[in-house]
C-alpha positions in Angstrom: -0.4 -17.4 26.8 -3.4 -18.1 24.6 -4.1 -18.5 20.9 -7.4 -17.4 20.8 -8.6 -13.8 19.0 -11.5 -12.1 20.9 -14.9 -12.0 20.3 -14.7 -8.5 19.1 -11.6 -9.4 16.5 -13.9 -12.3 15.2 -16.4 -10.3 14.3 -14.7 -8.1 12.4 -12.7 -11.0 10.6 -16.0 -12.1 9.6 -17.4 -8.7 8.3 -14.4 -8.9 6.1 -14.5 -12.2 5.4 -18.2 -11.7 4.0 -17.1 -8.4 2.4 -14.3 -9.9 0.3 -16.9 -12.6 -0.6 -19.4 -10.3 -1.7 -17.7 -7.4 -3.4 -13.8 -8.4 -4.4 -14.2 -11.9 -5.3 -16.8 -11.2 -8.0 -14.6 -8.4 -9.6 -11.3 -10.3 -9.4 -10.8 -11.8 -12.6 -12.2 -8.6 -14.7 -9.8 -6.4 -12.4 -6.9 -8.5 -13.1 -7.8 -8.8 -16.6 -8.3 -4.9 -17.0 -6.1 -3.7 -14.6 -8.0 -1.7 -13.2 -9.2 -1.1 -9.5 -12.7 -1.1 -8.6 -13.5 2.5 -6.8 -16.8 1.1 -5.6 -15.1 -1.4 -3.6 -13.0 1.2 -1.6 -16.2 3.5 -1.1 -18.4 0.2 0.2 -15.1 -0.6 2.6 -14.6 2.9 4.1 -18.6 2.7 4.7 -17.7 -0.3 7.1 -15.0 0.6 8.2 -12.8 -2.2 6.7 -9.6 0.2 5.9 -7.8 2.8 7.5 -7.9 0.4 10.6 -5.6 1.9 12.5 -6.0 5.5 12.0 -6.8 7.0 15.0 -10.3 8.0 16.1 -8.9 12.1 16.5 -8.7 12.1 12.7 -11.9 10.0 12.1 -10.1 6.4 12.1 -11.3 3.4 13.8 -8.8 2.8 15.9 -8.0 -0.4 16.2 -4.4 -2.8 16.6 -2.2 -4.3 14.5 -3.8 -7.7 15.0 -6.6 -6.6 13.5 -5.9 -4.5 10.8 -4.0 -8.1 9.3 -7.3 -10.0 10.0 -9.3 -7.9 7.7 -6.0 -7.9 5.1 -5.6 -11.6 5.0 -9.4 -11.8 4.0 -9.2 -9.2 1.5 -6.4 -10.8 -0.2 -7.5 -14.1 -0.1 -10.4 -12.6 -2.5 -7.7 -10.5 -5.1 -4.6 -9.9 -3.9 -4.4 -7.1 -6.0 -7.4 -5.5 -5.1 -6.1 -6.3 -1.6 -3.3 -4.5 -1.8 -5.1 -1.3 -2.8 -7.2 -1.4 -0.2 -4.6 -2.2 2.5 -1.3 -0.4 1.3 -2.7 3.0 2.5 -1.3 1.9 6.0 2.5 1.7 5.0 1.7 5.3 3.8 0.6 7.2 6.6 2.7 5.2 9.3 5.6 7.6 8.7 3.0 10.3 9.2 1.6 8.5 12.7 5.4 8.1 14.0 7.0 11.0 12.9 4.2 13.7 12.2 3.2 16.8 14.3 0.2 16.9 15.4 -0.9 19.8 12.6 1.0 17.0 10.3 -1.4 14.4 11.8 -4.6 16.3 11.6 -4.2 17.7 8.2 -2.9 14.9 6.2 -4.6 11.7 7.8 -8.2 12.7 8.3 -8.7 12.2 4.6 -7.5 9.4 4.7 -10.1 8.4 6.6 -13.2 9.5 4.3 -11.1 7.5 1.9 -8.9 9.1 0.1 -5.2 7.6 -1.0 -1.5 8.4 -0.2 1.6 6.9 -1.1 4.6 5.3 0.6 7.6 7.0 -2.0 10.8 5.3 -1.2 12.0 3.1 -4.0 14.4 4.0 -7.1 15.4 2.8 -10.2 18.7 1.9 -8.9 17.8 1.6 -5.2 15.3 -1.0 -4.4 16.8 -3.3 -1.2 19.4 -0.6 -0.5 17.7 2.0 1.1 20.6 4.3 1.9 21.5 4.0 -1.7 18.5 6.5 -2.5 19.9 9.3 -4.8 17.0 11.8 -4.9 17.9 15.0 -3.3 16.2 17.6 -1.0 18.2 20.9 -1.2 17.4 23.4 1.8 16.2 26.8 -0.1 14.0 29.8 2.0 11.1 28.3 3.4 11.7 24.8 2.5 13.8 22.0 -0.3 13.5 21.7 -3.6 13.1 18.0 -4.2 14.8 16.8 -7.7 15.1 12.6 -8.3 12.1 10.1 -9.1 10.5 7.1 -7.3 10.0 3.6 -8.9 6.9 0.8 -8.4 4.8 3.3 -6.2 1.5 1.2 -4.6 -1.6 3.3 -5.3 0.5 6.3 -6.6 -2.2 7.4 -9.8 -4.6 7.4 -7.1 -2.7 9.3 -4.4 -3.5 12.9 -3.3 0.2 12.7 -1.6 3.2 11.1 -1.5 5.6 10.5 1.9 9.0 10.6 0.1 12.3 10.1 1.3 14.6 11.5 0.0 18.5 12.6 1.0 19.5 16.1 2.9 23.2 15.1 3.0 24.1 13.0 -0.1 27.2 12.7 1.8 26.0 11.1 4.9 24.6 7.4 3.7 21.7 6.6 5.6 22.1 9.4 8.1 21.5 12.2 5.5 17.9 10.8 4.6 14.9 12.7 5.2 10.9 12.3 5.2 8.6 14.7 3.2 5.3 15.1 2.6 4.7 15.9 -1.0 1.1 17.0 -2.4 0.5 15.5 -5.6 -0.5 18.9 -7.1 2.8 20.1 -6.1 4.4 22.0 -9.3 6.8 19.5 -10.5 5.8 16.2 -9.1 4.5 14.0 -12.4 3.0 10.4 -11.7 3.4 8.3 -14.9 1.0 5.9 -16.0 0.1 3.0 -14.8 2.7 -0.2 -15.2 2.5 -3.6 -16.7 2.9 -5.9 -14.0 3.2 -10.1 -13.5 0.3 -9.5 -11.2 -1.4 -7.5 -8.8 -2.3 -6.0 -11.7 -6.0 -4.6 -10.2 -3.7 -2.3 -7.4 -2.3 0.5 -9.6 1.5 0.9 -9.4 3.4 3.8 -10.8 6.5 6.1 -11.5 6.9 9.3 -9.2 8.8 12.3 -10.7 10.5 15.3 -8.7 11.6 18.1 -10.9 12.7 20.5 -8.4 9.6 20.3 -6.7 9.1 23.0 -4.0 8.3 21.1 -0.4 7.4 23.3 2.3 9.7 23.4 5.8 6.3 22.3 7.5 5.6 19.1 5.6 9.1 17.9 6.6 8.5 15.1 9.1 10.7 14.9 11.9 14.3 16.4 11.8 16.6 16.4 8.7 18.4 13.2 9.0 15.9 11.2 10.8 14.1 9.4 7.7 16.2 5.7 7.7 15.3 5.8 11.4 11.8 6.6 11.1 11.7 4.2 7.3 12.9 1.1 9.5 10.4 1.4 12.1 7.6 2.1 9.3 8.9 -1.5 8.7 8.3 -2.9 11.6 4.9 -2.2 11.3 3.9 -2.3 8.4 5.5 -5.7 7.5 2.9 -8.0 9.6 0.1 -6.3 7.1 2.2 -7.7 4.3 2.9 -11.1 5.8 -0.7 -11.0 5.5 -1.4 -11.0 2.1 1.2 -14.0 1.5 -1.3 -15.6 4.6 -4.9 -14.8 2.6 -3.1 -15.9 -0.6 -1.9 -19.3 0.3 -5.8 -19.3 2.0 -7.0 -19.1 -1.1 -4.9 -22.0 -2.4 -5.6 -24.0 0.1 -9.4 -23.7 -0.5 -9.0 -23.8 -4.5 -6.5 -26.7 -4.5 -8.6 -28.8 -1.7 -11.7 -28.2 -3.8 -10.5 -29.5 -7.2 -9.0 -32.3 -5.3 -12.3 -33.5 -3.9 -14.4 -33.3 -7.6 -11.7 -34.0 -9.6 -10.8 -37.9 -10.4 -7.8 -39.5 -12.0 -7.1 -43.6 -12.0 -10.6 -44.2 -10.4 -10.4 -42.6 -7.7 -10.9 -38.8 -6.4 -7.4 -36.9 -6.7 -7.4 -36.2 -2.9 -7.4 -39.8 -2.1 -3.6 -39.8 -4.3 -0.8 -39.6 -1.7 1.2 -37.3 -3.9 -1.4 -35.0 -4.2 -2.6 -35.5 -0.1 0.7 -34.7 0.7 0.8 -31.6 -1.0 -2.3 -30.2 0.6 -0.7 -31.5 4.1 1.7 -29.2 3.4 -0.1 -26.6 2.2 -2.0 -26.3 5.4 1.3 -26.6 7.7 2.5 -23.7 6.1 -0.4 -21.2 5.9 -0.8 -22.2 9.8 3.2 -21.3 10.5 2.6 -18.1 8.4 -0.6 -17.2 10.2 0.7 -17.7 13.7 3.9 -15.8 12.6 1.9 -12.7 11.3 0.0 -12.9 14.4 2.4 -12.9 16.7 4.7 -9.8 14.8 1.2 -7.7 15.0 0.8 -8.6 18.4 4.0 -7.4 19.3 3.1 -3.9 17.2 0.6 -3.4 19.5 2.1 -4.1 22.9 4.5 -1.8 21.9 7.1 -3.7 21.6 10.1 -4.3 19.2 9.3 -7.0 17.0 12.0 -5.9 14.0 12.7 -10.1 14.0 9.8 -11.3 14.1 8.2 -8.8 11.8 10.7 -9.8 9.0 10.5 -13.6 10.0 6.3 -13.1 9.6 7.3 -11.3 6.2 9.6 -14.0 4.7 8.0 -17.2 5.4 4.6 -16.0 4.3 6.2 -14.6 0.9 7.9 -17.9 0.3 5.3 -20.2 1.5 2.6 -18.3 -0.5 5.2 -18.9 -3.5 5.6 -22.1 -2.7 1.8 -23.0 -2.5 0.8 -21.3 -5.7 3.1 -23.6 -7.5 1.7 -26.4 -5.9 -1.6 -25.3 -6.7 -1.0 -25.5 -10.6 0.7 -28.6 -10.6 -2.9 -30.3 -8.3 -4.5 -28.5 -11.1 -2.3 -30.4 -13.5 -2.7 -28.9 -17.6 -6.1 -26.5 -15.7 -3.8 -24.7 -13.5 -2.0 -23.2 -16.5 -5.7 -21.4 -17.9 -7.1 -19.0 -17.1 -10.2 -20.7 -16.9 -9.2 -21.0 -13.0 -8.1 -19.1 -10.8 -4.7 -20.4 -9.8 -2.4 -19.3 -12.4 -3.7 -15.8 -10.9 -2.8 -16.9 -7.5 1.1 -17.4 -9.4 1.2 -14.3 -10.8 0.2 -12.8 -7.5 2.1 -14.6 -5.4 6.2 -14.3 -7.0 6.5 -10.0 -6.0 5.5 -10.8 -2.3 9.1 -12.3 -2.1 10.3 -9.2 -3.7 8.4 -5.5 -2.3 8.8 -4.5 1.4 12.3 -5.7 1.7 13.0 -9.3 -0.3 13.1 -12.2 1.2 16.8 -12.2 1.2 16.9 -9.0 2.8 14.6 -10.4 5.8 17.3 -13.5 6.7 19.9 -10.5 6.3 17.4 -8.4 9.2 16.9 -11.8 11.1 20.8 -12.9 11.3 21.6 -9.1 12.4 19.0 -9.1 15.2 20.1 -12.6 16.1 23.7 -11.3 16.5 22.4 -8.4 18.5 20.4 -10.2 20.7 
């Protein structure tokens, strides 16, 4: 056992590392302030190679693990989580595609992907967020393929998508076993994508409404059998989850270094705020928990890429890193004192940020759920 990445991982930490520095961190605040994402960032990326990570090199991807596809995510967040996100979130989108796709599935739909285009993860509802099986929208069988009629909620990157992966229920009668995959083309005659929504934060990574108005799917952009989509959804999860850990991990980074550095120049009672035990204390614990989170999102990628089932240990990575970047954001404002409330710095950002990590990709009350069920089965 060792704790040490290799020399080939480091380098491409750094790249990203000096990426985020150079091109997100400069548009952060005007991103979160328009709410808009910066295109040019996502072309500059794709030219290095910094997304898509773990596309295969058949469809023009790099390649690469788990581990490092949440090396380069924790140092693009740690710039803009928002930005972040858009950069990163095309990986929960064409997992399903990698898992459950044919190869004609494979070739058509992720090679784009990896010239940079977008595509969409489409599972959650308006009244079916943590319960998954509780999706209502339908697929009915007609010739040639289904006619999809329902509408998806809080889509990552969905204006921006050429396609969607919705799931959607074959047999409304069968819970979780009647739920299906589709791919779904965003030109598709009645598939809508409403506009943009307010958001707490994130607000540079464009999240949307999707809506299915008997929308024809082809039989051929089905993926896997009819039935098979919770299945194929909850390992999606497995894998995708470690990315997400991530962003809590390059947010809590980021209030680590913002927090440490206003402790050092700013001085209260005569003395440097850093050299205050209540505020020393804080930043102790700061830095216990981004290394727990770190090591925890390590580990659950590591296991992705030996193959291994890691459903625990993906959802352990997920919760602590949600909370403890939740938890480290609101110690950052209160080191910041009355400051951390403007928007003259950068922390109440990191807030805003920081709360819907405990909320998207299964809450964090939904992880201890996953973790006590794999704890009983174990």
């Amino acid at each position: 056992m060792h704790f040490q990445l290799t020399s080939e991982q480091l380098q491409i930490k750094e790249l990203a590392r000096q990426f985020a520095d150079r091109e997100i961190l400069p548009l952060a605040a005007e991103a979160d302030v328009k709410r808009e994402f910066p295109m040019q960032v996502q072309a500059k990326a794709v030219e290095l190679g910094l997304v898509n990570l773990t596309l295969p090199e058949s469809v023009g991807g790099a390649g690469l693990g788990c581990v490092e596809l949440v090396l380069v995510t924790e140092e693009f967040c740690r710039a803009c989580l928002g930005i972040g996100t858009a950069l990163c979130v095309n990986a929960l989108a064409y997992e399903p595609i990698l898992l459950g796709g044919s190869e004609a599935q494979q070739q058509r739909y992720l090679a784009p992907l990896a010239q940079g285009r977008f595509a969409s993860f489409g599972m959650t509802e308006p009244g079916a967020g943590s319960d998954v099986a509780g999706i209502r929208t339908r697929a009915t069988r007609t010739e040639g393929g289904y006619r999809l009629q329902g509408s998806k909620i809080w889509i990552s990157n969905a204006p921006l998508a050429d396609y969607f992966v919705v799931f959607a229920k074959t047999d409304m009668a069968a819970s979780h076993k009647g739920m299906t995959a589709f791919i779904v083309e965003a030109g598709t005659p009645g598939v809508t994508v409403g506009p943009a929504m307010g958001k707490l934060g994130q607000r540079a990574a464009p999240t949307a409404e999707i809506f299915l108005d008997d929308a024809f799917v082809p039989e051929d952009r089905r993926l896997g059998a009819e039935g098979s989509g919770f299945a194929l959804a909850m390992a999606v999860f497995d894998h995708s989850r470690p990315m997400v850990a991530a962003f809590g991990v390059g947010l809590i980074q980021r209030c680590v270094d913002e927090s440490l550095a206003y402790a050092r120049s700013r001085s209260s009672m005569g003395k440097p705020l850093i050299e205050h035990q209540a505020v020393a204390h804080k930043l102790a614990e700061m830095q216990m928990r981004l290394e727990a989170a770190r090591l925890l999102t390590y580990q659950a990628a590591w296991l992705v890429d030996q193959g291994q089932r890691g459903t625990m240990q993906a959802s352990i990575a997920k919760a602590f890193a949600a909370d403890a970047a939740m938890w480290c954001a609101t110690e950052a404002i209160q080191i910041f004192g009355g400051m951390g409330y403007s928007t003259e710095y950068p922390v109440e950002k990191l807030f805003r940020d920081a709360k819907v990590l405990q909320i998207y990709e299964g809450t964090s009350e939904i992880q201890r759920n996953i973790i006590a069920r794999e704890m009983a089965r174990i």
